[in-house]
PAMI-778060 format. One record per residue (C-alpha): z, y, x. Coordinates in steps of 0.25 Angstrom, whole numbers, padded with zeros to 4 digits, always signed. Layout:
ZYX...
REM end
This chain:
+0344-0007+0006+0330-0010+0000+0323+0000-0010+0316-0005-0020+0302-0007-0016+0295-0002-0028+0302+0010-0026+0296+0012-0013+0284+0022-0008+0273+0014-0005+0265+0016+0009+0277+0021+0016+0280+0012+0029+0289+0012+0038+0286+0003+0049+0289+0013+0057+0301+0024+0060+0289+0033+0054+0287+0032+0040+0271+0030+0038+0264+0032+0026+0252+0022+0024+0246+0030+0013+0250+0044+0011+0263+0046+0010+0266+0034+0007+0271+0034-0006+0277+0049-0005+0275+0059-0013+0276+0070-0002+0281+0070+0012+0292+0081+0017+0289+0085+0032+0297+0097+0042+0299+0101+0055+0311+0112+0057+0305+0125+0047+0294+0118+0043+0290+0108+0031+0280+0101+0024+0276+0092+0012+0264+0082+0013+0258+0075-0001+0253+0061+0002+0239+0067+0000+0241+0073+0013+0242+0088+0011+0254+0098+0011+0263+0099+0000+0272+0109+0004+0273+0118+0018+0285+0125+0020+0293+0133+0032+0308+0138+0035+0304+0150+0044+0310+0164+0041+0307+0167+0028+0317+0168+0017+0324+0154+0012+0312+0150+0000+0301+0154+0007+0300+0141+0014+0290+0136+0007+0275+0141+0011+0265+0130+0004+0262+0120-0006+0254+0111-0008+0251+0101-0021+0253+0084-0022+0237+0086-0026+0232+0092-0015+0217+0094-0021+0218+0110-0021+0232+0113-0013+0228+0112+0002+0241+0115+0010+0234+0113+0025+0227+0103+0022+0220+0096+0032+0205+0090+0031+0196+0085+0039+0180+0085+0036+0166+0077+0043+0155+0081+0048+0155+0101+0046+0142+0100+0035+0142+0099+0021+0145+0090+0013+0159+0095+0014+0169+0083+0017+0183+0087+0019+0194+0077+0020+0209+0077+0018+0218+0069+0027+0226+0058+0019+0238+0053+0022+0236+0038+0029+0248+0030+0038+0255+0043+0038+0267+0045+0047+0276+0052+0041+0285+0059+0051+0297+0069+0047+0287+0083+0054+0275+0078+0046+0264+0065+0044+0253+0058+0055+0242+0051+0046+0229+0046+0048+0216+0047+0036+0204+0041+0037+0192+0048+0032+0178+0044+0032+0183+0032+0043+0186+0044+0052+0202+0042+0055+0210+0055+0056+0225+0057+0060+0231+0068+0054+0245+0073+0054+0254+0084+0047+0266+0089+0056+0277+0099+0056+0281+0107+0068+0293+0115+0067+0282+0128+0065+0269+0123+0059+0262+0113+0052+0251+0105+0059+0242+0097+0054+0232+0087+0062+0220+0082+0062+0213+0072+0069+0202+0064+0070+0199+0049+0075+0186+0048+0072+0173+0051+0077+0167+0059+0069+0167+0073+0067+0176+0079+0060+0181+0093+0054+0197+0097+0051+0198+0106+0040+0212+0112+0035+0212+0116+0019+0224+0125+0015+0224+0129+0002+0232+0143+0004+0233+0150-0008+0238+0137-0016+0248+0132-0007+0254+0143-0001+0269+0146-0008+0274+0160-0013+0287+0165-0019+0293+0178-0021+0294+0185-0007+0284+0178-0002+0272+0187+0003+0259+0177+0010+0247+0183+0019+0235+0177+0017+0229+0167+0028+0222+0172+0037+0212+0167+0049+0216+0172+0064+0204+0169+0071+0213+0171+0086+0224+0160+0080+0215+0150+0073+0224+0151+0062+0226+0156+0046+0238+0166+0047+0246+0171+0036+0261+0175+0035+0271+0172+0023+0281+0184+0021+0295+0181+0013+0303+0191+0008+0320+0190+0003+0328+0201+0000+0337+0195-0011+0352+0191-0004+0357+0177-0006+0369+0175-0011+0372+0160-0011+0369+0155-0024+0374+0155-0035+0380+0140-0035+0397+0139-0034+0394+0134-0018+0387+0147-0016+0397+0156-0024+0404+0167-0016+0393+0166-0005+0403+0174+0006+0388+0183+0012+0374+0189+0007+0364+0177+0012+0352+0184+0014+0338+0178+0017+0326+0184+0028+0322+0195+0020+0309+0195+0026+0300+0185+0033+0286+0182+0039+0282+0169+0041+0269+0168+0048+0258+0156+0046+0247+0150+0054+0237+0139+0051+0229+0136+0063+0220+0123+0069+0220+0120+0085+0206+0119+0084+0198+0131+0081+0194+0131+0065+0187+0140+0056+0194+0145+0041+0188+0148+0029+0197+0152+0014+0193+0152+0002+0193+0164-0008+0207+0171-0007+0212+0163+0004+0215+0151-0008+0211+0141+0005+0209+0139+0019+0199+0131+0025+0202+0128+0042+0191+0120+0045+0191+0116+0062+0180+0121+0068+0169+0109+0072+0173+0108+0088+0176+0092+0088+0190+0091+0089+0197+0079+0083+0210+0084+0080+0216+0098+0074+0230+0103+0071+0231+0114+0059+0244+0120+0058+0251+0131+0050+0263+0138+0058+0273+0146+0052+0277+0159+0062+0289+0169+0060+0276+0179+0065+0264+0181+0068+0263+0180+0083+0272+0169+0082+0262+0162+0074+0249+0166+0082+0258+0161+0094+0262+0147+0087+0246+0144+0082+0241+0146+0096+0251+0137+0100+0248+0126+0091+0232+0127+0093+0236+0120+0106+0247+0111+0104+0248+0108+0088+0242+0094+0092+0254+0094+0102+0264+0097+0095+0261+0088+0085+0261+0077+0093+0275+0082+0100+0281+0083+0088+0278+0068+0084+0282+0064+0099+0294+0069+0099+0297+0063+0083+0295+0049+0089+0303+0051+0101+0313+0055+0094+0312+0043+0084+0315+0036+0098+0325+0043+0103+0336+0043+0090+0343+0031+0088+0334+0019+0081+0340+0013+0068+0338+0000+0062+0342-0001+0050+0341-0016+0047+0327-0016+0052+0324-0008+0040+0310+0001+0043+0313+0011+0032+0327+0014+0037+0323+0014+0050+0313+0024+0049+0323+0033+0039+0334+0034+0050+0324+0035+0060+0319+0047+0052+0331+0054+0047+0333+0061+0061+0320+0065+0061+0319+0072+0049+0331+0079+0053+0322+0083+0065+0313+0091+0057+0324+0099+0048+0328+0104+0063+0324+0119+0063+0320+0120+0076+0322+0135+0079+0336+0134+0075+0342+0124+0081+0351+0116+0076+0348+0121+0061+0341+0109+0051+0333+0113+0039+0342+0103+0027+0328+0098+0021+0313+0097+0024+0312+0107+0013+0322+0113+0014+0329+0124+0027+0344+0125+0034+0357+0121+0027+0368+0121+0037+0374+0109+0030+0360+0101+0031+0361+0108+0045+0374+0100+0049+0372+0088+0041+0361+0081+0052+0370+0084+0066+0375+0070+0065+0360+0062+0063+0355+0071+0074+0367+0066+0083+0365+0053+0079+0350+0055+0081+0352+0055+0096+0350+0074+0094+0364+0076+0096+0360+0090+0104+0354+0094+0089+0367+0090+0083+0374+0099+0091+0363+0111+0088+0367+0107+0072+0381+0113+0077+0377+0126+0084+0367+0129+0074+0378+0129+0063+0386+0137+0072+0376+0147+0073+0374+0148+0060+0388+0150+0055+0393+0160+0046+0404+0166+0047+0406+0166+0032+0399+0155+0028+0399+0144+0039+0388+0136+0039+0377+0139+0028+0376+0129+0019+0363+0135+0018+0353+0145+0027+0342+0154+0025+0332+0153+0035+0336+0163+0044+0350+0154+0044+0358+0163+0035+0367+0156+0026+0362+0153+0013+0371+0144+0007+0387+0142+0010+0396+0129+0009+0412+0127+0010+0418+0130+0022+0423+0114+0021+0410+0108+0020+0404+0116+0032+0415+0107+0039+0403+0098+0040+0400+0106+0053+0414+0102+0061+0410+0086+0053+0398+0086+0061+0401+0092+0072+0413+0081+0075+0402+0069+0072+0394+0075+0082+0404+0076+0094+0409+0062+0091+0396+0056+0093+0390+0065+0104+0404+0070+0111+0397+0083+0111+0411+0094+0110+0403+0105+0117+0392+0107+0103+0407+0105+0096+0414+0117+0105+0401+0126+0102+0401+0125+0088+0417+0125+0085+0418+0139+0082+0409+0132+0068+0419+0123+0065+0431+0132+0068+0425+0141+0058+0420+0132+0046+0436+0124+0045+0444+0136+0046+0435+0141+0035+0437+0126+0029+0452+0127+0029+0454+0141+0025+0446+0135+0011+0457+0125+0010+0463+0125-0004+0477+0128-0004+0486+0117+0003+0474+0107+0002+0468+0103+0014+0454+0103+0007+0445+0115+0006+0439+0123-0004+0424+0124-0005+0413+0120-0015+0408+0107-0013+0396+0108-0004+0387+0097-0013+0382+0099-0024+0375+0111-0022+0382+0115-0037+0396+0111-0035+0398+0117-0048+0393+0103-0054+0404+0097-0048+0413+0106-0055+0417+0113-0043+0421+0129-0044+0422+0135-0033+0437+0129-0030+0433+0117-0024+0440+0108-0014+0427+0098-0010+0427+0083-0005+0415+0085+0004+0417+0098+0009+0430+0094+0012+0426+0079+0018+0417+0089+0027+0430+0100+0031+0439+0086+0034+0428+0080+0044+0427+0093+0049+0441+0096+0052+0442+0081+0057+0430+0083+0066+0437+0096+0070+0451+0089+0074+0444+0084+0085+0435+0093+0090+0444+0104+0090+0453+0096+0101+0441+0091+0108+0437+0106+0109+0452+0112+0114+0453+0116+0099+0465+0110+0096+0472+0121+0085+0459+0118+0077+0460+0102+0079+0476+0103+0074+0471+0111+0062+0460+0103+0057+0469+0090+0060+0479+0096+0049+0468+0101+0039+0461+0087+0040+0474+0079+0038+0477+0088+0023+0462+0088+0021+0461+0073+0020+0473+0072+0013+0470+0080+0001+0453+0076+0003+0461+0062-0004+0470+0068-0012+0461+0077-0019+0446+0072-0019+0447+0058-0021+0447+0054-0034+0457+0041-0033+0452+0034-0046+0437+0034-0044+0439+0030-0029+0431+0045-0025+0430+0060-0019+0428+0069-0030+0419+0081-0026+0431+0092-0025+0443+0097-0033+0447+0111-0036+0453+0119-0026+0463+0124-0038+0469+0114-0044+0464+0100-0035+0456+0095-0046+0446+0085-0044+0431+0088-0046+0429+0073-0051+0415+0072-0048+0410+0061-0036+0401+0065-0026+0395+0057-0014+0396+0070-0007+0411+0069-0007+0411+0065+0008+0403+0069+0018+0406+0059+0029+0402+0066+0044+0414+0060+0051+0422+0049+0051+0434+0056+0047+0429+0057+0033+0433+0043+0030+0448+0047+0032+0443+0053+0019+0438+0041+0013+0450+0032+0020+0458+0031+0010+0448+0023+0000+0435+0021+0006+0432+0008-0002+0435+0016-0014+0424+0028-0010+0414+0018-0006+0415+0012-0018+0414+0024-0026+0402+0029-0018+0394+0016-0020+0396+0014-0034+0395+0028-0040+0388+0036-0030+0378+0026-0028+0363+0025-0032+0351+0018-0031+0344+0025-0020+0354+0035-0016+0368+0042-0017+0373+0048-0031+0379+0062-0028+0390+0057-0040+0392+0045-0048+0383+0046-0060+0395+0046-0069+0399+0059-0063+0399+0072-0073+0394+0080-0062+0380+0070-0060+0368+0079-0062+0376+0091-0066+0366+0099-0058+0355+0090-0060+0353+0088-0045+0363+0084-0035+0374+0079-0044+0363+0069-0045+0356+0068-0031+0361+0059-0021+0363+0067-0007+0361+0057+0006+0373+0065+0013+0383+0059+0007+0377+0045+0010+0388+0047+0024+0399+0048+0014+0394+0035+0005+0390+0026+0018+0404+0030+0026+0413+0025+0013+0404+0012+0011+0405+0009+0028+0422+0013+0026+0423+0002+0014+0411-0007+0019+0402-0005+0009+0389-0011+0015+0381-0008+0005+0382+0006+0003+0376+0005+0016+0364-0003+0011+0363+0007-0002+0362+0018+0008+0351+0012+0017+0342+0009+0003+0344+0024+0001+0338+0028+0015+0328+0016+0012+0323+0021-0001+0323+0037+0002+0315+0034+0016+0305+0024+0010+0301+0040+0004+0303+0046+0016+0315+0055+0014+0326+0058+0018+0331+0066+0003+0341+0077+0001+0345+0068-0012+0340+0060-0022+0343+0061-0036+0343+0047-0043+0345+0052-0057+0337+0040-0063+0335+0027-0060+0320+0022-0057+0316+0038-0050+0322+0033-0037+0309+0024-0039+0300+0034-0036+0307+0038-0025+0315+0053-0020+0306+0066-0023+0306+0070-0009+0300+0060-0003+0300+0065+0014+0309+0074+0012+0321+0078+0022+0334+0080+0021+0344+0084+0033+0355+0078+0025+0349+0065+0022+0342+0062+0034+0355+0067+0042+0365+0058+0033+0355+0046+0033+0353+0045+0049+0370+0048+0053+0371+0036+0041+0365+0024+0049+0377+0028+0060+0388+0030+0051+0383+0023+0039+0374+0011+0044+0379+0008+0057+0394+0011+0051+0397+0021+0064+0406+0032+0064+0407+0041+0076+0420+0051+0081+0423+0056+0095+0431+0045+0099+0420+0036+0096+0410+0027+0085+0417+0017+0075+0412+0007+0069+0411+0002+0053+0405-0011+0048+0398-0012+0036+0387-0017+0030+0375-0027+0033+0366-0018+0037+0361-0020+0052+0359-0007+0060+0355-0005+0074+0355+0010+0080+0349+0011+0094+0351+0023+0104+0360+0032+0096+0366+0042+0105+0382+0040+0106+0390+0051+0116+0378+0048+0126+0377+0034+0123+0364+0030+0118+0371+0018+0109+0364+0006+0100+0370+0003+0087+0368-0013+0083+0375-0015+0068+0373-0029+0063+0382-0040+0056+0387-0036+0041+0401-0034+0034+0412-0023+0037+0416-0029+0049+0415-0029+0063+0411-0042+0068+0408-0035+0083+0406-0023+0090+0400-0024+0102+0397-0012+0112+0386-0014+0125+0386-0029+0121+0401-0030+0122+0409-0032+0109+0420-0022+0108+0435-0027+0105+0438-0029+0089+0448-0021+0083+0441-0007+0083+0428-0001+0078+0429+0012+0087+0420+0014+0101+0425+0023+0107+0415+0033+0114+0420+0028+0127+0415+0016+0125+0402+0021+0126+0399+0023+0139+0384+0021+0145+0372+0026+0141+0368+0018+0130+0378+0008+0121+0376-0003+0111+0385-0005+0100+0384-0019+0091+0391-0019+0078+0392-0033+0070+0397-0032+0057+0405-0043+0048+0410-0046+0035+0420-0055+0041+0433-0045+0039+0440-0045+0055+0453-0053+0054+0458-0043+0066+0463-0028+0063+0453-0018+0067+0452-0002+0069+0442+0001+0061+0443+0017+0063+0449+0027+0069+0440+0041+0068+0443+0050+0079+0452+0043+0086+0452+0033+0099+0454+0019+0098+0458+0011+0110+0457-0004+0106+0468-0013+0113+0468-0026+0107+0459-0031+0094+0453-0041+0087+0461-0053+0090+0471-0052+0079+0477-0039+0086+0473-0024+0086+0479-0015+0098+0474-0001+0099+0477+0014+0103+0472+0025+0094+0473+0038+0099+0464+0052+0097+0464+0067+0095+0463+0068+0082+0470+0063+0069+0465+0050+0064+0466+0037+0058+0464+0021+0061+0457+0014+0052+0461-0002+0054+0458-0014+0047+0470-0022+0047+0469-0037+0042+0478-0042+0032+0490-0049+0041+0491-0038+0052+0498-0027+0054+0496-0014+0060+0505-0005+0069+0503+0010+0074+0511+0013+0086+0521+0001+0083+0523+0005+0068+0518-0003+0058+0507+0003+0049+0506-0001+0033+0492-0005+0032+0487+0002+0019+0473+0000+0019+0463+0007+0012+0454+0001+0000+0444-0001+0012+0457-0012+0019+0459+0001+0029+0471+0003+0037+0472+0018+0041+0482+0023+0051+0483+0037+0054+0483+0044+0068+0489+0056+0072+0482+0065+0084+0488+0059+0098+0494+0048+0095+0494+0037+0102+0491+0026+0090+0493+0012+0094+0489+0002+0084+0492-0012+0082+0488-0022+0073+0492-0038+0073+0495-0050+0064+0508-0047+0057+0513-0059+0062+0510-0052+0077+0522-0050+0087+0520-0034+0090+0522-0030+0103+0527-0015+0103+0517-0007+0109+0521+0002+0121+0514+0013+0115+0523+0027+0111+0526+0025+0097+0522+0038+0091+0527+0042+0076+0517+0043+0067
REM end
């Protein structure tokens, strides 16, 4: 769980949950910053790097100026400050010193001429604003270079006004005009063939931008308009904001400068406010006492904060540099409901409703007006019902779920109408890689992750559909689950290596022998039943072949298909870290927990949350990922649900949370919002074992690891989890997802219990050598799994009761109806 320290950027701290830069950047090469359409890139010399916004212009024309690394002539906004007004001329940039570096943007203080300055660079969600001010006594003059004609970006289509001073606004005013006529057609990639519409981009656009001061200044420009100098006017003031809005017109933007001559200072300060309230208000993670990994989980939210576009609600940009995918979309719901934003979560949903297409679904990918760019598989959009039911089971919330059915009726009847033949599984190209092709898929496709997203979704579905009076749509997806699950094993696991393959043919159910981290994508607990027949097996594939230094490997280096694309058949992609933290808590692999955590560790000593990282050789990782500050929706999604279901070993369904021991690692979450229970999360002890489980102080009876929501009952809870590597010599109900356990009798040699529910499910016992198990008075033959896992199967409505004693036990009959099973 330790990087290698010679590894490591030097200068960066974090004593705080703020990263800080002592120097610079603190050993980055450039710092990503973004706040809902806007983005920034900072150089550790302090200036601009790159400026870009998502407003209403065409898809490329996002990027609107760029700066250089040597920043001696390219002067994007650069901020200066100079003493005394006469001659000789001593202008001073503002370097980078104790820098905080905050997901919107920096706060940093220079010293110059022992005068000291604070100076920050912030993102709102419209503008860019830089401050200014002085601590010192002595005079001093704010200056703003902008070096227009080498900085600002053109590309075909692209028409720019030249800047110009409105006296009445205080501002530099210009307008960028985009221009597309050229139909889209998807692509030309096999996941983009037979693209059922005409996608078609804004075929015309303005965008409108200001640069104005709240203190009255004076501008003078070089030959040609090459530079602009905004030099404040000599009046005494010890502070001054210069910003650059981006306007859909130009009243629009006269409107928003005269608003931020008053309250840029304000809304600055706001927008820190609210960042460390926040910060207090989501659950506080302690990782071990570990600073780094503390500050990364503490941050992870927040950068998912500033992808929000806030005009839309509901709708998240996938990257800092990059704008809206409906899969990057979905993929956070379940960090922001973890992230005590459950309301957002819910907005995730109706956004995606609002948004569907009737022929499409959800768009893999959108323009900026929101019109599909990009298609997926029906199946893989299934990620929508997934969500969905792991966001009801932890909030209760069936009212966003009634709203938003209508999505989910829509996407698995358009699931199950791809189903190939008598196969429960559907057709589809696989939704990674981007080139399928490299994976010797053709079109005829039957994928493990789209259909490991179809089978959650259908499961969720099961239970929503009866909780919501739906109970035609609950029977159906019941029956498709069942045949699903059946030929998922039968047909993508690859028995001799222990592994999913990637897909098979649709035609003749041959198997694509390729092995992809992404075979999985675990959103629920019923993808296990998946993995259930041989989860030591997976974990062990996974840990072994799939796993590198400082990251995943998208396939085993032994693979044909490694680098066939030269890019993601190569690039690890933190999204399948659920699927590889899941199968090592199943088959108690503590140290695939303790490989993850370096992986978080060592990315987040660079600040960044990556889209991926490519280890094709061995001593690169030592200089660290080439996108230092970046963020990714994926990644910082994946890595913040990961300390619940990963780190703490949670799993959460609507009958309640379940508890997995496993590992050494100690873990403590504090005021996590649970169905309206603000709950504290102690982990201590280590081993794969439940030494005690206490709730409010009192420890719970042994023999289960479910709490039930019921149990939960005052404002605030505290749940304590001990671990042990001392095996129980009791039997124990270690699982039973979706399904209500009523503990009778347990840990004295003796296990009672009812199991009852809505839904189709399994119990998952732990049935010690010497004891015998029996279901409703019938003996069951314990065949346990390669992970020592007993599995009994329970129908909807049953009424299950379970016994298990010493073989050598008198059993008494149990009064309980004896239901054939």
């Amino acid at each position: 769980m330790k990087p290698n320290a010679s590894s490591l950027p030097a200068g960066l701290n974090f004593d705080e949950l703020v990263p800080v830069a002592d120097r610079e950047l603190g050993g980055l090469r450039r710092a990503h910053f973004t706040n809902s359409r806007l983005f920034a890139m900072l150089a550790p010399h302090g200036g601009l790097i790159d400026l870009r916004f998502f407003g209403w212009q065409c898809y490329p024309g996002t990027v609107f100026f760029c700066g250089a690394l040597e920043t001696a002539y390219h002067k994007v906004f650069r901020p200066y400050v100079r003493f005394g007004a006469g001659l000789p001329l001593e202008r001073y940039a503002l370097p980078l010193n104790h820098t905080q570096l905050f997901p919107f943007g920096t706060s940093s203080t220079a010293t110059l001429r022992g005068e000291k300055f604070i100076h920050e660079t912030l993102l709102l969600p419209d503008a860019l604003v830089q401050r200014v001010e002085s601590r010192g006594r002595r005079p001093v003059t704010f200056e703003l270079v902008h070096n227009d004609a080498g900085s600002r970006c053109h590309r075909d289509g692209r028409v720019w006004s030249p800047f110009k001073f409105d006296r009445r606004a205080n501002a530099l005013i210009a307008a960028v005009t985009d221009r597309h006529s050229e139909p889209y057609r998807g692509g030309d990639s096999l996941a983009q063939q037979e693209f059922p519409i005409v996608a078609r981009d804004i075929p015309y656009a303005k965008t409108w931008l200001g640069l104005g001061c709240d203190v009255p200044f004076s501008c003078r420009h070089t030959l040609g308009n090459f530079k602009f100098y905004l030099q404040c006017e000599p009046t005494g003031a010890r502070q001054a904001a210069f910003y650059l809005v981006f306007a859909p017109s130009r009243a629009a933007l006269l409107k928003r400068l005269a608003t931020l001559s008053t309250s840029a200072h304000r809304e600055c300060q706001t927008l820190k406010d609210e960042y460390f309230a926040r910060l207090k208000s989501r659950p506080q993670i302690d990782i071990a006492g570990n600073q780094v990994l503390n500050s990364a989980f503490a941050q992870q939210i927040e950068g998912l904060q500033t992808l929000k576009v806030l005009d839309e609600p509901g709708a998240g940009r996938a990257a800092a540099q990059a704008y809206t995918w409906g899969w990057d979309t979905l993929t956070p719901s379940q960090a922001f409901q973890f992230g005590n934003e459950a309301a957002y979560a819910a907005k995730i949903f109706r956004f995606c409703q609002k948004t569907l297409h009737p022929r499409v679904g959800i768009p893999h990918m959108f323009f900026l007006n929101f019109k599909p760019r990009l298609k997926a598989a029906f199946a893989c959009q299934m990620q929508f019902a997934a969500n969905l039911y792991a966001y009801v089971a932890v909030t209760g919330d069936l009212q966003t779920a009634r709203a938003v059915w209508p999505t989910c009726l829509l996407l698995m009847r358009r699931s199950l109408r791809d189903r190939a033949g008598n196969c429960g599984l559907a057709r589809g190209v696989s939704l990674w890689p981007d080139l399928p092709e490299g994976l010797d898929e053709d079109g005829q496709d039957l994928s493990a992750l789209n259909n490991s997203l179809l089978y959650q979704g259908l499961r969720g579905m099961e239970y929503l559909g009866r909780a919501l009076g739906d109970q035609a749509t609950a029977d159906q997806c019941a029956g498709a689950a069942a045949k699903l699950r059946a030929d998922f094993v039968n047909y993508l696991y690859d028995k001799k290596v222990g592994y999913f393959v990637l897909s098979c043919s649709a035609v003749d159910f041959k198997p694509r022998k390729h092995y992809p981290c992404e075979a999985i994508f675990w959103l629920t607990p019923f993808a296990r039943e998946l993995t259930a027949h041989a989860p030591a097996r997976i974990a062990d594939f996974m840990h072994r072949h799939l796993r590198a230094d400082k990251s995943l490997l998208s396939l085993p280096q032994w693979d044909k298909a490694w680098m066939r694309d030269g890019n993601q058949l190569g690039s690890s992609f933190p999204s399948a870290d659920y699927f590889y933290l899941q199968a090592g808590k199943l088959a108690g692999r503590g140290e695939m927990l303790r490989a993850w955590l370096g992986d978080v560790e060592w990315h987040w000593h660079y600040h960044t949350q990556p889209e991926a990282f490519t280890p094709e050789a061995a001593n690169e990782a030592d200089f660290g990922p080439d996108n230092t500050g970046q963020i990714h929706s994926q990644t910082a999604a994946t890595w913040y649900a990961a300390v619940f279901y990963g780190a703490a070993g949670l799993d959460f369904d609507h009958e309640g949370l379940t508890v997995t021991p496993w590992s050494d690692v100690p873990v403590t979450i504090r005021g996590v919002n649970l169905r309206g229970t603000r709950t504290d999360i102690i982990v201590r002890g280590r081993g794969n074992y439940l030494a005690s489980l206490q709730l409010n102080g009192k420890a719970l009876p042994a023999g289960s690891r479910k709490i039930a929501w019921s149990q939960l009952t005052s404002r605030s809870a505290r749940l304590e989890i001990t671990r042990t590597d001392q095996a129980p010599n009791y039997p124990e109900i270690l699982r039973a997802d979706g399904l209500r356990v009523k503990l009778l009798r347990g840990g004295k040699g003796e296990l009672v219990a009812t199991i009852n529910g809505d839904m189709h499910g399994e119990v998952v016992l732990h049935v010690p050598v010497g004891y015998q198990a029996r279901c409703n008075n019938e003996p069951v033959t314990v065949r346990p799994n390669d992970a020592a896992q007993t599995i009994i199967p329970y129908r909807r409505g049953d009424q299950m009761q379970l016994t298990v004693s010493r073989r050598d036990n008198r059993h008494t009959p149990s009064t309980t109806k004896k239901i054939p099973r």
